[in-house]
C-alpha positions in Angstrom: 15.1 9.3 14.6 13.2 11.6 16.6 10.4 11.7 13.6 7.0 9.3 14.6 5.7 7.3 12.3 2.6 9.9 11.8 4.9 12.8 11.5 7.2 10.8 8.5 3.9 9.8 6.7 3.0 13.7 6.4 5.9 14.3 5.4 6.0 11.9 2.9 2.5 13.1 1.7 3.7 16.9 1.1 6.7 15.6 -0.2 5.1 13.2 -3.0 2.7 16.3 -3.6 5.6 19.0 -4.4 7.7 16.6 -6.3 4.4 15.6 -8.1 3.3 19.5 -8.8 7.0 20.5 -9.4 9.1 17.7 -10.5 7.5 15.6 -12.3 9.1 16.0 -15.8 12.3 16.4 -14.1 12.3 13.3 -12.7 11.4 11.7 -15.8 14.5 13.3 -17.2 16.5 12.2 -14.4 15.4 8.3 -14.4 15.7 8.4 -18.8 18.9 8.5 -18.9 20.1 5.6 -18.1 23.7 5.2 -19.6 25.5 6.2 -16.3 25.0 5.8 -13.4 25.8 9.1 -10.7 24.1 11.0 -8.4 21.3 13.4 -9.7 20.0 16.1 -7.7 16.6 17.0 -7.5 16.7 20.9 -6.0 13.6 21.6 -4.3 12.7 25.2 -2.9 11.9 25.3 0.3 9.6 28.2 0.0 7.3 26.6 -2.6 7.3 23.0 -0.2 6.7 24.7 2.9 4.2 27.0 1.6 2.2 23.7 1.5 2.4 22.7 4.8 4.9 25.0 7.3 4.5 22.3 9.6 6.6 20.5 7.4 9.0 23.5 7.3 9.1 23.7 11.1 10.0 19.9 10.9 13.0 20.3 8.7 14.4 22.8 10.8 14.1 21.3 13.8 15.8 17.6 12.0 16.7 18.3 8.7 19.0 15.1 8.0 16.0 13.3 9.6 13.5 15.2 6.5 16.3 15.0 4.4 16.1 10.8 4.8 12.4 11.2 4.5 12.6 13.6 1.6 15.2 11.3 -0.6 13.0 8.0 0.2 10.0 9.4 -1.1 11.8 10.8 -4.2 13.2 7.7 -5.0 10.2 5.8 -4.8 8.1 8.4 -7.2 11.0 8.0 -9.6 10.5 3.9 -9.2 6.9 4.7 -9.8 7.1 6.8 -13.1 10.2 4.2 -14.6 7.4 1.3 -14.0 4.8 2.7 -15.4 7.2 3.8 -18.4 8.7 0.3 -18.4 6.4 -1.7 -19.9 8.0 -0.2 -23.3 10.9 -2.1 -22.3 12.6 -4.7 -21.8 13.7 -6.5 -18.5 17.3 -5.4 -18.4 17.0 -2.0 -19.7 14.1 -2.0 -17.1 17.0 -3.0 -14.1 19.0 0.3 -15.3 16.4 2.3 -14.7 15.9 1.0 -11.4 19.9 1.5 -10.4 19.6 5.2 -12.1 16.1 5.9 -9.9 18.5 5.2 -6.7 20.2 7.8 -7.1 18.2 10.9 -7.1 18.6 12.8 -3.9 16.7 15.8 -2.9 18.7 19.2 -2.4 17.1 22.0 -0.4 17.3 25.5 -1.5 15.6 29.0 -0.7 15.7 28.4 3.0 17.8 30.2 5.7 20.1 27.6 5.3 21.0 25.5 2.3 21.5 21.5 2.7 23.3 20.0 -0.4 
């Protein structure tokens, strides 16, 4: 990775910020259902993210597997975050499903010059 560990970390920051602004009920959504297990999308536009910080922008199209790593990390962890603080409604093993559905969530890039999906 060609990423330091400063540059990740404000990438990470943004990131959480958008999905938190943006997503928030959709990951929700996402991470309730819990019957199946497949790959969710969560489509982010790239105008609205790197409106926030271009450096961010300039980062993802300079690696944008690299962001992209970064980008579903930090998803998955803010979906890990809202199923535990929703989990202490349930029980242990309905609280493991929602950890295998939060694993799934990947973050999909639209809006930009090119589109990553």
């Amino acid at each position: 990775m060609l990423i330091s560990p400063e540059q990740e970390a404000l990438i990470g920051r943004v990131f959480e910020s958008y999905l938190t602004d943006h997503h928030h009920n959709d990951i929700l959504q996402l991470t309730a259902d819990t019957n199946e297990v497949t790959h969710h999308p969560v489509v982010v536009n790239a105008m609205t993210l790197f409106e926030a910080n271009m450096e961010v922008g300039d980062y993802f199209n300079a690696y944008p597997i690299d962001v992209l790593a970064i980008f579903d990390k930090v998803l998955n962890r803010k979906a890990m975050e809202l199923t535990d603080d929703g989990s202490s409604k349930h029980n242990g093993g309905h609280r493991n499903q929602e950890r295998r559905m939060a694993s799934t969530l990947h973050a999909r890039i639209t809006g930009n010059s090119v589109s990553y999906v």
